[in-house]
Backbone as numpy.savetxt, mean C-alpha at the origin, in Angstrom:
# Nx Ny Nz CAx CAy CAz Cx Cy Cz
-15.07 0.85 -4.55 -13.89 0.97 -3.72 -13.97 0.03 -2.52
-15.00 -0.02 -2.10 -15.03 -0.79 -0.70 -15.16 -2.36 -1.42
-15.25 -2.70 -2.63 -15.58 -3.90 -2.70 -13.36 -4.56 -2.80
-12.88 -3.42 -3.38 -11.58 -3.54 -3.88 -10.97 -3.64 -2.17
-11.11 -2.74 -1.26 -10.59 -3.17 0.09 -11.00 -4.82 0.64
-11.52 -4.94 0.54 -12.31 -6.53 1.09 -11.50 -7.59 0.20
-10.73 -7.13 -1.52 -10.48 -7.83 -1.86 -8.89 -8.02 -1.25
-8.60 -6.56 -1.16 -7.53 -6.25 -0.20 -7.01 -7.07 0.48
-7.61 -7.06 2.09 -7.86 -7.90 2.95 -7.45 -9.25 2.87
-8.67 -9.93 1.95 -8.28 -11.40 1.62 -6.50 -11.64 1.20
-6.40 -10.94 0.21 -4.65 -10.73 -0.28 -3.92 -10.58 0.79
-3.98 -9.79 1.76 -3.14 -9.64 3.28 -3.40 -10.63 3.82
-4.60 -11.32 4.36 -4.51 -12.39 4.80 -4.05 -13.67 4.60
-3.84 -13.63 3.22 -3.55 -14.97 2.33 -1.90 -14.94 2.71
-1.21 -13.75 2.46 0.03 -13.47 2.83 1.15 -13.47 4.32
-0.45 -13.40 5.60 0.00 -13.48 6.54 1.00 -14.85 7.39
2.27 -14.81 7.77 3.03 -15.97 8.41 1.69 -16.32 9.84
1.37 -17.28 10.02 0.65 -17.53 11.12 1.64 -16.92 12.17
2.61 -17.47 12.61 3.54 -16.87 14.07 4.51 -15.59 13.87
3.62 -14.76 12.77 4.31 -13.44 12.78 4.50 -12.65 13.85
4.98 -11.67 14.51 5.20 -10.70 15.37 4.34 -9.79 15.22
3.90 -9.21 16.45 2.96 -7.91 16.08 3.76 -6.80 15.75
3.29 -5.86 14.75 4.04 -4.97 14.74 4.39 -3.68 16.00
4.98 -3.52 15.89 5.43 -1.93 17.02 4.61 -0.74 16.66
4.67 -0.18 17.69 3.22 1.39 17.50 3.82 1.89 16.54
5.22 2.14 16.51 5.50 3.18 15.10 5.46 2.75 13.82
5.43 1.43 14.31 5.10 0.72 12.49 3.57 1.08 11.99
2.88 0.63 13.17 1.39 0.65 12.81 1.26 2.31 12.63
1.56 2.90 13.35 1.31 4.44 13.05 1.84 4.86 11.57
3.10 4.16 11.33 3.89 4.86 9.62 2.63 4.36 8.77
2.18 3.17 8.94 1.07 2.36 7.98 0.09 3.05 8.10
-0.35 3.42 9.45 -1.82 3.98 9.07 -2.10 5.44 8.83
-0.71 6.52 8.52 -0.63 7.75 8.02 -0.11 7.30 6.65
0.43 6.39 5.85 0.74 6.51 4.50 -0.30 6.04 3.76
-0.93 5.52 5.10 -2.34 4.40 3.57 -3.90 5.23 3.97
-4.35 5.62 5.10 -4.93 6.31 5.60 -5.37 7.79 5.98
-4.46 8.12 6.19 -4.60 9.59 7.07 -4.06 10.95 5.63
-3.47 10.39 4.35 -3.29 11.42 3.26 -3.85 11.47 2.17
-4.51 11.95 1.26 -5.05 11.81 -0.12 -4.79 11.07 -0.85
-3.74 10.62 -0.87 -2.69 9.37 -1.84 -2.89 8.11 -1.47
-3.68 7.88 -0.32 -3.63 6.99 0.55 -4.38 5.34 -0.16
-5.18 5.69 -0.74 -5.81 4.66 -1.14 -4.84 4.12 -2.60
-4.43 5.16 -3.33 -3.91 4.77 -4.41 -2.66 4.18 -4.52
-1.96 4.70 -2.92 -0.10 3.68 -2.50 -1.04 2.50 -2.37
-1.91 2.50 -1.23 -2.58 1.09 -1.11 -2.44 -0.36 -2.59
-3.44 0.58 -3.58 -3.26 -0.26 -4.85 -2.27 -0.47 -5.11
-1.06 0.40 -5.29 -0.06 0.02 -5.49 0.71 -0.81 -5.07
0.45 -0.83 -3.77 1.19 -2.06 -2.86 0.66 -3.14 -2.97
-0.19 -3.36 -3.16 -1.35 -4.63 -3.93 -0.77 -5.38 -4.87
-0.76 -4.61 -6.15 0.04 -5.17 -7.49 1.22 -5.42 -7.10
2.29 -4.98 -6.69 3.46 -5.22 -6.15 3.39 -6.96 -5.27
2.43 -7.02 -4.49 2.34 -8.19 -3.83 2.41 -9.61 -4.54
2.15 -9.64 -5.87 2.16 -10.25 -7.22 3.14 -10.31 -7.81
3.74 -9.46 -7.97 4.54 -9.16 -8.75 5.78 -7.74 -8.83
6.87 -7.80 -9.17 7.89 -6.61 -9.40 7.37 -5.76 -10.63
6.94 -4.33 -10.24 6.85 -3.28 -11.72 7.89 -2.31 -11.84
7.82 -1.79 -13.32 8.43 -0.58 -12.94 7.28 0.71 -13.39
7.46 1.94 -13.19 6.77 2.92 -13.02 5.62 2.69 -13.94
6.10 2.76 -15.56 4.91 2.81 -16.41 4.16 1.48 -16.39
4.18 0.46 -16.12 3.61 -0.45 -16.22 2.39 -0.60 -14.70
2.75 -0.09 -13.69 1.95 0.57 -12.46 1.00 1.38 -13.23
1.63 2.53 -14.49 0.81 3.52 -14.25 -0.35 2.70 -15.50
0.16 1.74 -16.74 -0.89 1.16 -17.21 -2.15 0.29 -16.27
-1.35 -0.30 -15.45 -2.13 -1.49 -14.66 -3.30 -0.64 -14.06
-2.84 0.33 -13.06 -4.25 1.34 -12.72 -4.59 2.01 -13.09
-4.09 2.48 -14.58 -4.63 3.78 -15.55 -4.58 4.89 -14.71
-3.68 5.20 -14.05 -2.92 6.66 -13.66 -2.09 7.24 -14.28
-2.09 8.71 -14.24 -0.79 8.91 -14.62 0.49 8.41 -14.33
1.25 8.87 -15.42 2.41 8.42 -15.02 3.48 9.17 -13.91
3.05 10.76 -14.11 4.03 11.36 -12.93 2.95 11.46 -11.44
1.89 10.66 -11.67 1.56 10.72 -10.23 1.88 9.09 -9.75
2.29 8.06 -10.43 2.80 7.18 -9.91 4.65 6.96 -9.27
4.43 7.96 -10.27 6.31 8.21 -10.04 6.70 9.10 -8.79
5.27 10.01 -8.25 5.49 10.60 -6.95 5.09 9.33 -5.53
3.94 8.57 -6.28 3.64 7.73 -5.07 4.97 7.00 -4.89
5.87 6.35 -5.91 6.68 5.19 -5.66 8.13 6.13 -4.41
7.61 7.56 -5.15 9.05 8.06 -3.78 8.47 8.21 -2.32
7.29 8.74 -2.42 6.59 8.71 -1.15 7.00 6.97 -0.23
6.34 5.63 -1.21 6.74 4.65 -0.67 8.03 3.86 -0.34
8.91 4.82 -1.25 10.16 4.26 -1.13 11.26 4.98 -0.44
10.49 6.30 0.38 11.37 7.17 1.14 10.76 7.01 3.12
9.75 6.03 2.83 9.06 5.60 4.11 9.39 3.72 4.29
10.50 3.06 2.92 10.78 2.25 3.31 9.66 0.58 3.32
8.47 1.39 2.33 7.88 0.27 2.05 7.90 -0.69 0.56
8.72 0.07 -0.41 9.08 -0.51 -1.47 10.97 -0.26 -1.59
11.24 -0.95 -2.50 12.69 -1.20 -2.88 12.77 -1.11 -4.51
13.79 -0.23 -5.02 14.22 0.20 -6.17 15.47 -0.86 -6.64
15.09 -1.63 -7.68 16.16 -2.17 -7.81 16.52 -1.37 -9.84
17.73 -0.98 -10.21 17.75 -0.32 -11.29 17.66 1.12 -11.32
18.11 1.81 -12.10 17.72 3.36 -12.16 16.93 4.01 -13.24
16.89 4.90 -13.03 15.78 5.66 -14.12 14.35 4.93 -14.74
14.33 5.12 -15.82 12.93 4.81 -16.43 12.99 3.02 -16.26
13.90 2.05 -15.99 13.66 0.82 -16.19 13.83 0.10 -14.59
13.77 1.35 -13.63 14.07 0.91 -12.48 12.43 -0.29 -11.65
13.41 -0.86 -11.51 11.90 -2.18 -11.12 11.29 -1.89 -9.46
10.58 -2.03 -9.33 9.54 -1.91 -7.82 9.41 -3.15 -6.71
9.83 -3.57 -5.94 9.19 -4.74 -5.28 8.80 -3.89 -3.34
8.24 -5.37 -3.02 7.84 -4.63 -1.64 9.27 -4.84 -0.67
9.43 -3.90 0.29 10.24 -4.03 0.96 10.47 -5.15 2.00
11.51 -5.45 1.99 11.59 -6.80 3.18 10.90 -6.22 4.63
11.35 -4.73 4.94 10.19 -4.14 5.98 8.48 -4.68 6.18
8.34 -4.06 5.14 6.62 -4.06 5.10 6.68 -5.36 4.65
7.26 -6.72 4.10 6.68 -7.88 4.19 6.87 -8.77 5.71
7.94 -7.93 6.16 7.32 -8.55 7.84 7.04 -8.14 8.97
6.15 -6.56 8.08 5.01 -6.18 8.81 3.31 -6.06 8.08
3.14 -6.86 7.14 1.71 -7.03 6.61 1.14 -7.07 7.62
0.69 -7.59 8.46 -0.11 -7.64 9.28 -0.40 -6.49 10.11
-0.04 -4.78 9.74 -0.67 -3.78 9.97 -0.92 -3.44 9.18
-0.33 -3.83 7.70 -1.14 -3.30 6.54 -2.30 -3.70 6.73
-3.05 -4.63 7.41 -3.92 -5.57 7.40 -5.30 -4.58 8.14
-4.45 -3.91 9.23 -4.91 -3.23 10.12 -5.27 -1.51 9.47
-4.82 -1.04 8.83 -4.06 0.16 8.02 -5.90 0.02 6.92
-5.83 -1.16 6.38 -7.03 -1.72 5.11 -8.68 -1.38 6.00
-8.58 -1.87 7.27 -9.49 -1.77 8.13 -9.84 -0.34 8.61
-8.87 0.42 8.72 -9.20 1.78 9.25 -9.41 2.39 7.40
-9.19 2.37 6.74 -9.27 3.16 5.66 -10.75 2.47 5.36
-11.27 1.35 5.43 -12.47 0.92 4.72 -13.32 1.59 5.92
-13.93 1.47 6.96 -13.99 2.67 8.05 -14.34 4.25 7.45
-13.11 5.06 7.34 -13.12 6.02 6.69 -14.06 6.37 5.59
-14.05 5.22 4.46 -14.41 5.45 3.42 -16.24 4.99 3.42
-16.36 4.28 4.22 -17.60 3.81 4.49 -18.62 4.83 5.50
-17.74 5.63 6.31 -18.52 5.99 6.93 -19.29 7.21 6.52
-20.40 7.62 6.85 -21.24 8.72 6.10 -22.01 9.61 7.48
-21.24 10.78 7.29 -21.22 11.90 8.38 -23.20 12.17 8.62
-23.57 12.26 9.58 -24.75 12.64 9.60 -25.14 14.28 10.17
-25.72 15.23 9.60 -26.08 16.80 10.18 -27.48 16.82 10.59
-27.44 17.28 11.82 -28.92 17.32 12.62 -29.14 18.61 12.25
């Protein structure tokens, strides 16, 4: 997992506009409770990954990461009711891309990758 964040990273960075805008606290805060702070968190992450590549629709997400299919179909409403993906089509052939939002705010996704690798790295110690 931590090797897949790092690869993360590089992908956000590769994507970043040099004279982008910083994002606003509530942006960085929506990013770092949807990718961070919930159980789902790492797996919207991937998802937003593949998306960065490319437009999917549900089952082809759920082949690419070998998930189910109705737990990809809950992440894509989670991301698409917080405004970081866009539905173009309906039902089963409806296609996925990233939102014009979150592509000109990557650069807390960037930030969002950093606190979750953090999280996941760190190892609690009991005296």
């Amino acid at each position: 997992m931590a090797n897949q964040l790092l690869e993360f990273k590089e992908i956000i960075r590769s994507k970043q506009i040099p004279e982008q805008r910083k994002p606003d606290k509530q942006t960085r805060k929506l990013l770092l409770y949807l990718f961070t702070s919930t159980r789902g968190g790492f797996t919207r992450l991937r998802i937003i990954m593949h998306l960065l590549d490319k437009p999917y629709n549900t089952h082809q997400l759920a082949q690419e990461l070998d998930l189910d299919y109705k737990a990809i179909q809950h992440h894509m409403k989670v991301l698409q009711k917080n405004n970081m993906v866009t539905k173009i089509g309906e039902k089963y052939g409806a296609i996925f891309h990233l939102s014009n939002f979150l592509e000109m705010n990557i650069i807390a996704l960037d930030e969002a990758i950093d606190k979750l690798d953090r999280k996941l790295n760190h190892k609690k110690v009991y005296l």
